[in-house]
N, C-alpha and C positions, 0 to 999 in steps of 0.2 A: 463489463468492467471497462473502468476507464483503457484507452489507449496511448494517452498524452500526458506527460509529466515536467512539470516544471514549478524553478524557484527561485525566488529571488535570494540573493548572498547577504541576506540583513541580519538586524535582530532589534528589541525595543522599540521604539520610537520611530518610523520612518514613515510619515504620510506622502512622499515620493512615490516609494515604493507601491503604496496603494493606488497613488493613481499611474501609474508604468504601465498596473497590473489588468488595471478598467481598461486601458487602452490597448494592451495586446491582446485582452479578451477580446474587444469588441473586433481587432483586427481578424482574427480567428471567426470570428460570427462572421463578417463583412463575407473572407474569402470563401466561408461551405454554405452549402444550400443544405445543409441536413439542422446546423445548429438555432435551436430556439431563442435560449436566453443566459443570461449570468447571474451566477449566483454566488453571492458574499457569503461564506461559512463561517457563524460565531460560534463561540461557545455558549452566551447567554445573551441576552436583551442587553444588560449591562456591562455586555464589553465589546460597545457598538463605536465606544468614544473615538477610533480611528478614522469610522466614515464620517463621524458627528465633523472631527475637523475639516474633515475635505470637501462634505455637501453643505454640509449645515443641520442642522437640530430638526427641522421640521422638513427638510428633504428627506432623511434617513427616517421619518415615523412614516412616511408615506412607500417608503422604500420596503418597509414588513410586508407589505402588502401588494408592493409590483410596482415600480416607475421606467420610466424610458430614459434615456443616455442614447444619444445618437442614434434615434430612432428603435432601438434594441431594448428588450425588457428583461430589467433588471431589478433580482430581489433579493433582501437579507434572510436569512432562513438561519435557527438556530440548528444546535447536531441533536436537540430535543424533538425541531418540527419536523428536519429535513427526514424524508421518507424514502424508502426505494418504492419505482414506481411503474407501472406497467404500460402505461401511458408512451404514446409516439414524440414525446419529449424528449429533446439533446442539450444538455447544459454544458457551462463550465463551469470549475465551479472556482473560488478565489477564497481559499484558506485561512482565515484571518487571527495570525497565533494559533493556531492549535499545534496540540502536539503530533506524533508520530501518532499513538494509538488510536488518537481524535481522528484524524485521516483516513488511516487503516479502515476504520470503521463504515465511513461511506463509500469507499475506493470501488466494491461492487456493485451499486444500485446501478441497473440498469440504462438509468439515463444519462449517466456522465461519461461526454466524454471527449473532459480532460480536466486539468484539475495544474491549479496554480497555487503553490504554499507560499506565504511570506510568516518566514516564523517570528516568534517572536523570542526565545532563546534558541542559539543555532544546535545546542547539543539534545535540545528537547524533539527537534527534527528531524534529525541526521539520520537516524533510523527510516523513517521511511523513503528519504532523499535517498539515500546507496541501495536502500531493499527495491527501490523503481527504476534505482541508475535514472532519477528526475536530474532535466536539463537543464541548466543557468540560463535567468535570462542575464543579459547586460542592460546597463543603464540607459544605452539607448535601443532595449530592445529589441537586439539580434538576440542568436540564439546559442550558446554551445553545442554542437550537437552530435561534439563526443562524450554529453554526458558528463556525470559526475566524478573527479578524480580519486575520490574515496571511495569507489561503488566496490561492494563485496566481490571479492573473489568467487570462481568456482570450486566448486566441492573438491573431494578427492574424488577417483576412479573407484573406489569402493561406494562411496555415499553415494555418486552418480548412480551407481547399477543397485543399490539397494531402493533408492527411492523410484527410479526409473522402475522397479520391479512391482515395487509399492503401487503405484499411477497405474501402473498395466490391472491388479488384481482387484482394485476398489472399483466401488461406485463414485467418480468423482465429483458427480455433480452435487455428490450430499459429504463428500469428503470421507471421513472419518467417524462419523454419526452412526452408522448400524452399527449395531456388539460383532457381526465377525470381524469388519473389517478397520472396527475400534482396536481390536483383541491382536489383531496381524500387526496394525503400526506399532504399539504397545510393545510386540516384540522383536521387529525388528529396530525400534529405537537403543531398547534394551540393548541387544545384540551390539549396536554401533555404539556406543555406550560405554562398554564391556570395553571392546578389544580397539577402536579405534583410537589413534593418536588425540587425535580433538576432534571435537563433535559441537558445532559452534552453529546455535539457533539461527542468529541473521545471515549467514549466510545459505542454512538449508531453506531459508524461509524464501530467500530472495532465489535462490535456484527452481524452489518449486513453481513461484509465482511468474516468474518470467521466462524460465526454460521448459515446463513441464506445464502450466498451463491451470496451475491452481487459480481458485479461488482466495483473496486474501483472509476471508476467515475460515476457511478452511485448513489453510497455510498456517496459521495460526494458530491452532490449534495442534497439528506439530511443534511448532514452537514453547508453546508451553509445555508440553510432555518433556523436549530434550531440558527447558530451564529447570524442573524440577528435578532429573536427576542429577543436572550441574550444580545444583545449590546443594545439593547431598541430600539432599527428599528422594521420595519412593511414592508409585504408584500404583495403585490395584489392577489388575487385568493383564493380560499378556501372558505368552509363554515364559514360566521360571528355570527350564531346562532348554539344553538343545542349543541355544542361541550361536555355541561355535560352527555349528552344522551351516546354521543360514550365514553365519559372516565367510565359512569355509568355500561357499556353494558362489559366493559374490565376487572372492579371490580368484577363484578356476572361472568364472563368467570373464570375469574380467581379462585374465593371461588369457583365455579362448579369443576377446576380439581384439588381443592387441596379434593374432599372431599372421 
């Protein structure tokens, strides 16, 4: 999983910004000995028009396929070609418009790592910006490196110890994928669900991924269990009883390590 998050504070139209974004890539390539190349993330072939103004038309067809920039190889890759990969490759990768869940979705491949958004509407990204606490760049390319001002909160001391509890009993490297330990989140979702104040997806998403060491679709998949019983949906699986016992058992966890 990537380690490095950042973003530019744009939206629509800014071909600056794309090139700020080439250049503190390549800054990042220059300073490690680990990283390969850079990578442009589109949505499709046809929503290249951003680099078309910056290189040129027949720069960017050459560009599908690998060119250099300062000596550094640099490619366009759609979120159709780009692949997770086994390979002793280190990207970054440079986001171009997509949205939050567009991101989410590569943010595991094992060779990035780090990852630059430039959105193109800011509310279409903001999600993944606060779920990474991703770091601003500025215009001339320093860094914020406190981070994002809107980054999610931490959970409660209940949701802490229930998902902490959760991480301790799964397999996490497959997350929530086997039937037990689909069947266990299922009910302790439930459970917090039930009796907790608020129970609010991005922030357990963004607590598990960076405190607790999820994977982002693993994480995810939490995510969706809690949106569906917030939209007032119901889902199959899970304990249908009992549920006060386990929120009961998180409240005495809980008074146990504050004492």
């Amino acid at each position: 999983m990537a380690g490095k998050y950042y973003y530019f504070d744009t939206q629509l139209n800014d071909d600056e910004s794309y090139e700020k974004a080439l250049n503190f890539a390549a800054d990042l390539v220059m300073e490690s000995k680990e990283l390969d190349r850079i990578i442009f993330l589109v949505a499709s072939k046809n929503t290249a028009g951003w680099l078309e103004r910056l290189f040129g038309s027949q720069k960017v067809k050459k560009m599908f396929s690998g060119a250099s920039f300062l000596g550094i190889n640099v490619k366009i890759e759609t979120i159709r070609t780009y692949k997770d990969s086994y390979n002793n490759s280190s990207d970054i990768i440079i986001c171009c418009g997509l949205n939050s869940d567009e991101i989410f979705k590569v943010q595991d491949y094992r060779q990035i790592d780090a990852i630059i958004a430039i959105p193109w509407l800011k509310e279409s990204t903001e999600s993944w910006i606060n779920t990474t606490n991703a770091k601003k760049i500025n215009k001339d390319l320093s860094v914020d490196e406190g981070g994002d001002a809107a980054a999610y909160p931490e959970p409660s001391a209940i949701l802490k110890k229930a998902f902490k509890e959760l991480t301790a009993v799964i397999n996490t490297s497959t997350g929530i994928n086997h039937p037990s330990d689909n069947s266990r989140a299922k009910t302790y979702i439930k459970a917090l669900h039930k009796y907790e104040p608020e129970l609010n997806s991005d922030v357990v998403c963004s607590y598990l991924i960076n405190k607790l060491g999820w994977q982002v679709r693993h994480a995810d998949d939490i995510r969706k269990l809690i949106d569906t019983l917030n939209s007032g949906k119901s889902f199959k699986g899970g304990e249908k009883t009992g549920l006060q016992l386990h929120y009961k058992r998180w409240i005495n966890s809980k008074n146990d390590d504050n004492d």
